[in-house]
SENU-645978 format. One line per field, with one value per residue (C-alpha): x negated, y, z; residue number from 1; residue in three letters. Coordinates in Angstrom, 2 decimals, padded with zeros to 5 digits. Last residue first. Example, Ala and Ser with C-alpha at 12.3 -4.5 7.8 and 13.67 -1.06 7.14 Angstrom:
2
east: c(-013.67  -012.30)
north: c(-001.06  -004.50)
up: c(007.14  007.80)
dodren: c(2  1)
roza: c(ser  ala)
# end
This chain:
409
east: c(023.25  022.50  018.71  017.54  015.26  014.67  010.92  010.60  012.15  012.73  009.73  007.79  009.71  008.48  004.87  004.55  006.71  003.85  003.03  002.86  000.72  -001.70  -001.67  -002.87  -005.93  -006.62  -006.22  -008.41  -011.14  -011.73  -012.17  -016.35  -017.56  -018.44  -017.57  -015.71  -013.40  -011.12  -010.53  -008.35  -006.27  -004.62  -004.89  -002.52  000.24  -000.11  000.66  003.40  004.46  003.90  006.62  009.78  008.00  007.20  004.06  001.61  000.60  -001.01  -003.81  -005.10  -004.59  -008.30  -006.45  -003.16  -004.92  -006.89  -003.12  -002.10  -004.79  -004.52  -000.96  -001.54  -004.10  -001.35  001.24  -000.09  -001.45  002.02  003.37  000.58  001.82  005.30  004.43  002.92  005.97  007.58  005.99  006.95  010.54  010.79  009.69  012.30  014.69  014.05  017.94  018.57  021.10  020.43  019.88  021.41  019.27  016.72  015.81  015.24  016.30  014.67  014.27  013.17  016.41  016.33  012.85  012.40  008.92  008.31  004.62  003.63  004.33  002.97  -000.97  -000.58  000.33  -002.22  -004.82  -004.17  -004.31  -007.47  -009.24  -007.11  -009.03  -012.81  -012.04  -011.44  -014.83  -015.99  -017.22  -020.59  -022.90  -019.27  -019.99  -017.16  -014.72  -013.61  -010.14  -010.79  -011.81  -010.99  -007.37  -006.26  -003.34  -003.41  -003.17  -006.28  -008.61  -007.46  -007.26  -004.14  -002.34  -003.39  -002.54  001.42  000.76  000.11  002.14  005.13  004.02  003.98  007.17  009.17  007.38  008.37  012.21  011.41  010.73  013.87  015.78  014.15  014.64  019.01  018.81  017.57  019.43  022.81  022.03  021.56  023.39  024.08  028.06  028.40  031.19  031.76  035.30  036.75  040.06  040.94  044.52  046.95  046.77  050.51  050.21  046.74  045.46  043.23  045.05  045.59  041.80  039.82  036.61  033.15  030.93  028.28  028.36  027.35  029.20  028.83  027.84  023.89  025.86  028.56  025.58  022.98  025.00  025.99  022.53  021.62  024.16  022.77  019.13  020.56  021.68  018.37  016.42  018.24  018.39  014.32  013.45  016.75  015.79  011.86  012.10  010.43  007.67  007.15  007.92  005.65  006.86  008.15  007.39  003.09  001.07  -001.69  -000.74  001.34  004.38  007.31  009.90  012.39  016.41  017.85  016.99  013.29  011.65  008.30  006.25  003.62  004.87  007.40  010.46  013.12  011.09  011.75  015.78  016.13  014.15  016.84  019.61  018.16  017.87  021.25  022.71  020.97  021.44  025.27  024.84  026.97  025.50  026.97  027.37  024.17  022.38  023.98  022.96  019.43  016.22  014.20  014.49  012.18  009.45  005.81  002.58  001.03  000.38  004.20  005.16  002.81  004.18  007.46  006.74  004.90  008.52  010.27  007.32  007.78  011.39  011.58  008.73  011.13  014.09  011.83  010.98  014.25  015.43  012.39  013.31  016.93  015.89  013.31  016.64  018.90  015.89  015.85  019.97  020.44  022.29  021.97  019.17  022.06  024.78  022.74  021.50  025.25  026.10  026.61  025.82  022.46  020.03  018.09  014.95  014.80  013.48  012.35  008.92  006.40  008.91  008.95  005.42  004.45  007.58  006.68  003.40  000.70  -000.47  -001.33  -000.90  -000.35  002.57  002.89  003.16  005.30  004.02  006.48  004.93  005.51  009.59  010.20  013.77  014.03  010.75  012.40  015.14  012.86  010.79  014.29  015.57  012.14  012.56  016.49  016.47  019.94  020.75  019.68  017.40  014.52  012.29  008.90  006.34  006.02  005.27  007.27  006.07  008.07  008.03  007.95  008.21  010.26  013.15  012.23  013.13  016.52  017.65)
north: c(-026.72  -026.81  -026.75  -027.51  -024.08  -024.14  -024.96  -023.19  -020.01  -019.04  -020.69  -019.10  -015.44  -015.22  -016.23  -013.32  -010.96  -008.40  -008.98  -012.66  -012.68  -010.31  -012.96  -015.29  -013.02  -012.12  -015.76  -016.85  -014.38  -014.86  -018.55  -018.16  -022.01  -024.99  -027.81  -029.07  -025.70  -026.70  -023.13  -020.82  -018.63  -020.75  -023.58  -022.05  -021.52  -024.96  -026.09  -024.00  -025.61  -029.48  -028.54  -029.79  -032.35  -034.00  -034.51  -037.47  -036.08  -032.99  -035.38  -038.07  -037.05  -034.81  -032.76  -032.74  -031.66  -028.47  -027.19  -027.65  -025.57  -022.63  -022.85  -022.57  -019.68  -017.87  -017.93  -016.88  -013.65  -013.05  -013.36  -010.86  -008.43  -008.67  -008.58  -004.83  -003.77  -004.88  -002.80  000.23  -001.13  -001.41  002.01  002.80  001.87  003.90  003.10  005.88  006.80  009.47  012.05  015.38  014.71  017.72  016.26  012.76  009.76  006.74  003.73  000.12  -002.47  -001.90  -002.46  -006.11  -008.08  -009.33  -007.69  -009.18  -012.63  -011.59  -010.46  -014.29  -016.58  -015.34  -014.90  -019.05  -019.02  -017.05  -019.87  -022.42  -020.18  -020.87  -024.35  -024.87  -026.03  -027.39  -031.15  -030.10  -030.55  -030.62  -032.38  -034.88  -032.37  -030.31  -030.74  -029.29  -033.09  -035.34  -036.20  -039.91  -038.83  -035.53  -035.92  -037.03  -035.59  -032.36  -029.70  -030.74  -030.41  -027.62  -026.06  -027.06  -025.84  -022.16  -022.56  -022.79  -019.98  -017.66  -018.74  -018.02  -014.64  -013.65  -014.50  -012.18  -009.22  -009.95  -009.85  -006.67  -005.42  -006.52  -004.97  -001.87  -001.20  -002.20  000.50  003.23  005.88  007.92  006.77  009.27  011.15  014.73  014.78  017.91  018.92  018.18  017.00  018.14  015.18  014.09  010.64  009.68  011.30  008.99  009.12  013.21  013.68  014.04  016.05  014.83  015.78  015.04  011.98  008.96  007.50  003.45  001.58  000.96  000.19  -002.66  -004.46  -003.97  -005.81  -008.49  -009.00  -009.47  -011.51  -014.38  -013.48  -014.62  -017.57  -018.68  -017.93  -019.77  -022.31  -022.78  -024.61  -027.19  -027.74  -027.94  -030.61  -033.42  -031.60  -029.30  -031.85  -034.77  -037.41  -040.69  -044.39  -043.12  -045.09  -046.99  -050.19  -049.53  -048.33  -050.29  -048.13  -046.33  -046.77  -045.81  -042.17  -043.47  -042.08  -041.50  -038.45  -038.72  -040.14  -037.74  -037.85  -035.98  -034.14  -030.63  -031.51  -033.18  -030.70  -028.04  -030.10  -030.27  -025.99  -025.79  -028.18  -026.41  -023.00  -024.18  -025.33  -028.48  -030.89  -034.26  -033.99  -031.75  -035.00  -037.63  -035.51  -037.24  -034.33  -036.57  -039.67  -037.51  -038.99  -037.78  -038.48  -035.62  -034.44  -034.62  -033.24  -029.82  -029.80  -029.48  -026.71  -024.92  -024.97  -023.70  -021.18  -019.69  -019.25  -017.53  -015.28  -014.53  -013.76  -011.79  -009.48  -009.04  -008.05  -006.03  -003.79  -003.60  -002.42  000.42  001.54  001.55  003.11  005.66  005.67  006.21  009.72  013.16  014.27  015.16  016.08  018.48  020.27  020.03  022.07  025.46  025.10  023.83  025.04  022.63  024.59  024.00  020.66  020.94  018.48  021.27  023.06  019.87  019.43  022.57  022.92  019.74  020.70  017.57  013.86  012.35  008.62  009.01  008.83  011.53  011.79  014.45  017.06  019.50  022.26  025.38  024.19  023.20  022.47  018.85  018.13  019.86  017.42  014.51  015.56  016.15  012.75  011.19  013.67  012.96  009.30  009.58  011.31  008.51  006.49  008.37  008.70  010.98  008.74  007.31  010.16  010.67  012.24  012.83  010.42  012.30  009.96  012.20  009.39  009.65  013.69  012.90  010.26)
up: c(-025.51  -029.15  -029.23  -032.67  -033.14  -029.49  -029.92  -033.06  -033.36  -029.79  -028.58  -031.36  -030.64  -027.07  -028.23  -030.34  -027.47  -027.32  -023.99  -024.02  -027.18  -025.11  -022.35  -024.72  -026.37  -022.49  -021.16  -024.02  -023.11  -019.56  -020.25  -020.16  -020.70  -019.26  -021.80  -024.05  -023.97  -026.58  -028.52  -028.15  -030.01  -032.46  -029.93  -028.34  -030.99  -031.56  -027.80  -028.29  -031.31  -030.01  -027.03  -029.03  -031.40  -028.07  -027.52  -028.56  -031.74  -029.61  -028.93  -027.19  -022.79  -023.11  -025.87  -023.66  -020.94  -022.44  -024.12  -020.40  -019.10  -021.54  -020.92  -017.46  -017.68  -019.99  -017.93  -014.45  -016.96  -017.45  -014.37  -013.07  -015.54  -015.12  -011.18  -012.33  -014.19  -011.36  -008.77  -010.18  -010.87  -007.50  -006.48  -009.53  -007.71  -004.56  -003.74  -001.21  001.88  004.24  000.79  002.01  005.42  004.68  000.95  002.37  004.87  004.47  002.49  002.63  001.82  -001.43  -001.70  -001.44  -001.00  -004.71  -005.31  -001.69  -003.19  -006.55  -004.99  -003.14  -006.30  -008.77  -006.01  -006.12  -009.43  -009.68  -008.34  -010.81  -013.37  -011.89  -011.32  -014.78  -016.53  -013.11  -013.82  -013.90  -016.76  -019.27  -022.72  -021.59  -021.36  -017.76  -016.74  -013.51  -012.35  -015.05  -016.05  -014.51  -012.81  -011.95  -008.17  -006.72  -009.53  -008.79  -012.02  -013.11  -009.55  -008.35  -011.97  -011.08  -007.80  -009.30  -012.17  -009.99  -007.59  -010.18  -011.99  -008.23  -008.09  -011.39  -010.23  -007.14  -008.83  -011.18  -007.73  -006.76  -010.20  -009.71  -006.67  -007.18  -010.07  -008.26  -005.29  -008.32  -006.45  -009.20  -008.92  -005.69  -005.79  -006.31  -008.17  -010.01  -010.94  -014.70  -013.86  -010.85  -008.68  -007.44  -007.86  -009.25  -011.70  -014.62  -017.29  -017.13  -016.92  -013.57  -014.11  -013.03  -010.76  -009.95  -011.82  -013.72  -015.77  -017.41  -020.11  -018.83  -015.59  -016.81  -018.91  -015.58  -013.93  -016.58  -016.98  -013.51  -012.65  -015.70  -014.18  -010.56  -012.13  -013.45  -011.12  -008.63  -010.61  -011.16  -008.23  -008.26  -012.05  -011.44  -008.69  -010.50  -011.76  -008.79  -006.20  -006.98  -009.14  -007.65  -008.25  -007.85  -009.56  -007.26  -008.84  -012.11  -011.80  -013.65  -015.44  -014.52  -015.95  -019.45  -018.77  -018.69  -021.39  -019.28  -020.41  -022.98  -025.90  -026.10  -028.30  -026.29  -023.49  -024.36  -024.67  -021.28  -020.13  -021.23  -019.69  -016.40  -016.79  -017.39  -015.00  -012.46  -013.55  -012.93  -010.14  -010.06  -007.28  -008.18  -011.82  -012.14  -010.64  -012.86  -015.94  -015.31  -015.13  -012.85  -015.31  -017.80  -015.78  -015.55  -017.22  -015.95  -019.83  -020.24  -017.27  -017.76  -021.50  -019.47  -017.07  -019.93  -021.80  -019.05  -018.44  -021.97  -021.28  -018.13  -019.05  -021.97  -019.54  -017.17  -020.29  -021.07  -017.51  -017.21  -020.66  -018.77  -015.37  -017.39  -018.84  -015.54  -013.78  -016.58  -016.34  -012.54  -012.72  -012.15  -014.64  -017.61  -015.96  -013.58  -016.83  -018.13  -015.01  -016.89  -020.22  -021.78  -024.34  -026.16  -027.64  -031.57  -033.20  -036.31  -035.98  -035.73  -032.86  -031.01  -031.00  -030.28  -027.32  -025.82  -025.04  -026.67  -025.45  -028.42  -029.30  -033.16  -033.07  -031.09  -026.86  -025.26  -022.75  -020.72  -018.28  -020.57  -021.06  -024.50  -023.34  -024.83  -022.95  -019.88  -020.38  -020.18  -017.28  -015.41  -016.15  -014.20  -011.18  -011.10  -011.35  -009.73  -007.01  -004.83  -006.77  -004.57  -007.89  -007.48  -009.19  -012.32  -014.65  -017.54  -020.97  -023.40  -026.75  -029.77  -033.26  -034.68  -034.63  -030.76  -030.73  -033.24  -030.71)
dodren: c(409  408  407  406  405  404  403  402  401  400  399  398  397  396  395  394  393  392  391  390  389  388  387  386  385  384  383  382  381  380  379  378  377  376  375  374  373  372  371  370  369  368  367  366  365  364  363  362  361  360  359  358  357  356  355  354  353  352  351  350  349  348  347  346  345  344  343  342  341  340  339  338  337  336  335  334  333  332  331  330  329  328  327  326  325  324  323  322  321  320  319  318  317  316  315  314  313  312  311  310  309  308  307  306  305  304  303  302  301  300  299  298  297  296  295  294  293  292  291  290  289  288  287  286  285  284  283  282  281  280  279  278  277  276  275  274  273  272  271  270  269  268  267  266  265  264  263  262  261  260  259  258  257  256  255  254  253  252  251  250  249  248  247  246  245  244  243  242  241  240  239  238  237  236  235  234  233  232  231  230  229  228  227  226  225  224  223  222  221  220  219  218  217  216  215  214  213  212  211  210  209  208  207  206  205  204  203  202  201  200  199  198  197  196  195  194  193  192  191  190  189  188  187  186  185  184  183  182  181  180  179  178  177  176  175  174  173  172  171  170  169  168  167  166  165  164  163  162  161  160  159  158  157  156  155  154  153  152  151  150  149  148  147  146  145  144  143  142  141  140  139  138  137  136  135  134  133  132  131  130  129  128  127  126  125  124  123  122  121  120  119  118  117  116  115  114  113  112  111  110  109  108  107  106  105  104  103  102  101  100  99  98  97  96  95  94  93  92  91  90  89  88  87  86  85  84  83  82  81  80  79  78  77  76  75  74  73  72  71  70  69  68  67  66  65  64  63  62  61  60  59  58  57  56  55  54  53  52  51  50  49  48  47  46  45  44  43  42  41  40  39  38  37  36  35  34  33  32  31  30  29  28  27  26  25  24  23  22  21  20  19  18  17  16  15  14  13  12  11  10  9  8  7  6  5  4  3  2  1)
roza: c(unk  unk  unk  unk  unk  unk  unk  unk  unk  unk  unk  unk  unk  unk  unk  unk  unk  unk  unk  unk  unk  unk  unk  unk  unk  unk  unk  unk  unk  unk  unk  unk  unk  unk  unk  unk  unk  unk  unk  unk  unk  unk  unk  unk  unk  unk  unk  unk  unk  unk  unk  unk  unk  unk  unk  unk  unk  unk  unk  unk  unk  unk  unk  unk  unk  unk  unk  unk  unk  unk  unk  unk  unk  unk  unk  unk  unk  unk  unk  unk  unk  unk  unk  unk  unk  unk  unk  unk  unk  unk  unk  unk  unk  unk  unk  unk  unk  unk  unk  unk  unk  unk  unk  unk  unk  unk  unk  unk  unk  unk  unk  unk  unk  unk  unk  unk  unk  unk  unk  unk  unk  unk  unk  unk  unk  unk  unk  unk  unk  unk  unk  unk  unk  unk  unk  unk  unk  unk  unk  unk  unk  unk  unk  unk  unk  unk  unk  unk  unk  unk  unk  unk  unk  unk  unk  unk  unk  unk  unk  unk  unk  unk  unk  unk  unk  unk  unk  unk  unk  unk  unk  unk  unk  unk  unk  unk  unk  unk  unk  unk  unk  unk  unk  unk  unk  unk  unk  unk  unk  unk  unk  unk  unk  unk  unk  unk  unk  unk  unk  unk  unk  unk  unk  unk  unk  unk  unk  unk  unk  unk  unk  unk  unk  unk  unk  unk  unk  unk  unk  unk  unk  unk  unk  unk  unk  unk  unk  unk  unk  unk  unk  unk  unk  unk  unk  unk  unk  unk  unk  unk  unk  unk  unk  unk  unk  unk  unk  unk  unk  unk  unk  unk  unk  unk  unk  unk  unk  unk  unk  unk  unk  unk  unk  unk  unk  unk  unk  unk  unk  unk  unk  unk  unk  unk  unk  unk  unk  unk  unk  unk  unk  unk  unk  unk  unk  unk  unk  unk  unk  unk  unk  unk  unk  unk  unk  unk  unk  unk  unk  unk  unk  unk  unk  unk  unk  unk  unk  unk  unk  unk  unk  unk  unk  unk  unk  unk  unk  unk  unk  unk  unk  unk  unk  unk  unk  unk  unk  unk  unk  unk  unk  unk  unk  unk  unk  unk  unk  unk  unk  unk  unk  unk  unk  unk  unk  unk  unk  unk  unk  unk  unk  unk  unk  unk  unk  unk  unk  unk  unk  unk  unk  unk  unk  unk  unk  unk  unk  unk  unk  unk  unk  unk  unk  unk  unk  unk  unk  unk  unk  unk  unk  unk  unk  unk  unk  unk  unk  unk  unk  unk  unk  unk  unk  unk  unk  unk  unk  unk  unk  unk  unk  unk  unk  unk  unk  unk  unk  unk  unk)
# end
């Protein structure tokens, strides 16, 4: 605490975690930080990279000396993968969020039903992320003049209409549950390890003998094994994935002239020369969707056997959590391209007056950022200033704030 109050952050390389006895390469950079050993660099505020030992040494902060198996106490265990687990858990969670709401601005300016998200289907199929996520659209779509209010009972199509809505709009509850639930388990995982012992070993108190164990004997186990960790960031992995491949048919669908109902060709304005002023970003989509389906293949169930056999079984959670940092980042890039798009469809639909007072923030937040593209235009730079919102948690906290600011479910 008292080295990141200093503002001294060690420096941890990714590579070199097995997840088996613990995060040990990762805890060990750390510790040697606190050690002012020769090889040890920390980064200052002001985004040096300095020796531990000068920094610490400048900021008060002698050598930590260690007794006799508190080094091993203190690298033996799965807490940095535990830690980076948490910060993805978070992040997944928000990602979550913001493409709930995109999923239902993408509805509205499709014209689509609120008749798919009817409590009678969580009655009869109770998932639980189900039910939630049915009654969250229920909520986003209260009030818009887009989407069809037809909880009461459908409307009449007109000819050519389609009576149904295509899979990803009217399927999104069912899609999403999964993800949903799993994130709920993956919470209260990470909640019982984060609060938890490692060991290697540890010493039996009186409370904890059992019949006929003389107290404060030792126990070499094996709760370093971060098995849980790897699981519950190969399961986040795969939750990124699932929000990836939404937003990729979902922008299939607004750009195409045969399935958008009535939006021009890749969305393009009237000033457009050719009507491509989006096919350029559902392009990337579709790499979108591909480079995050190979960046959610599992990894707990890849590993080998290491350190001369001591190490037959391994979690390689951080491996995972390697590859989710980067699936974070392609998730939130998929983000920001589709609310780019949706933000263009609801201009060329009448107007942001025509949302639902739910969604109309988000849609505000984007057009903060970026402008109408009337016609054919570089995009590359609203995606970044949007996906840089998305990193920073700025758009996380609007929806919070603003879109859910009534929600009572």
């Amino acid at each position: 605490r008292r080295l990141l109050n200093s503002g001294l952050t060690p420096v941890v390389n990714q590579y070199g975690g097995l997840g088996a006895s613990g995060d040990l390469a990762h805890n060990c950079r750390v510790v040697s930080a606190l050690r002012h050993l020769d090889s040890a660099l920390v980064q200052d505020r002001e985004g040096r990279v300095r020796p531990a030992s000068e920094a610490l040494s400048e900021a008060g902060l002698p050598a930590l000396e260690l007794d006799p198996k508190a080094g091993l106490g203190f690298c033996n265990g799965d807490n940095f993968s535990s830690a980076l687990a948490a910060l993805l858990a978070v992040d997944t969670l928000e990602a979550l969020l913001i493409a709930t709401v995109s999923g239902a601005m993408m509805i509205e300016v499709m014209g689509g039903s609120n008749r798919c998200f009817h409590p009678l289907l969580d009655a009869y199929r109770p998932h639980d992320g189900q039910r939630d996520i049915a009654a969250i659209y229920r909520y986003l779509l209260d009030g818009s003049q887009m989407a069809r209010q037809e909880m009461q009972g459908h409307e009449r199509r007109a000819e050519g209409v389609s009576v149904q809505d295509g899979y990803s709009l009217r399927a999104i509850p069912q899609y999403l549950a999964p993800s949903v639930e799993r994130l709920k388990a993956v919470l209260g995982t990470l909640g019982t390890n984060v609060n938890s012992t490692s060991d290697n070993p540890l010493w039996v108190p009186p409370e904890e003998t059992v019949a006929g164990e003389v107290p404060w004997q030792w126990v070499s186990g094996a709760n370093f094994l971060a098995m849980h960790v790897v699981d519950a960031i190969d399961g986040l992995r795969q939750i990124m994935t699932r929000i990836v491949k939404l937003n990729d048919r979902h922008m299939a669908r607004l750009v195409s002239p045969h399935h958008n109902n009535g939006l021009p060709a890749n969305l393009s304005g009237p000033e457009a020369v050719t009507p491509c002023v989006f096919k350029g970003v559902q392009i990337q989509a579709g790499m979108f969707e591909v480079y995050s389906t190979l960046l959610s293949i599992p990894v707990g169930t890849f590993f080998g056997v290491h350190e001369e056999g001591n190490q037959d079984v391994t979690a390689h959670s951080l491996t995972s959590g390697i590859l989710a940092l980067e699936n974070m980042r392609v998730t939130r890039y998929s983000l920001a391209q589709n609310l780019l798009a949706v933000a263009q469809a609801v201009d060329l639909r009448g107007g942001p007056q025509l949302l639902s007072p739910q969604t109309r923030p988000v849609y505000q937040f984007v057009r903060e950022r970026a402008e109408f593209a009337g016609r054919e235009r570089p995009l590359h730079g609203d995606i970044e200033s949007l996906f840089g919102s998305l990193a920073t948690g700025e758009l996380a906290s609007v929806v919070r704030s603003q879109v859910f600011a009534g929600w009572e479910g």
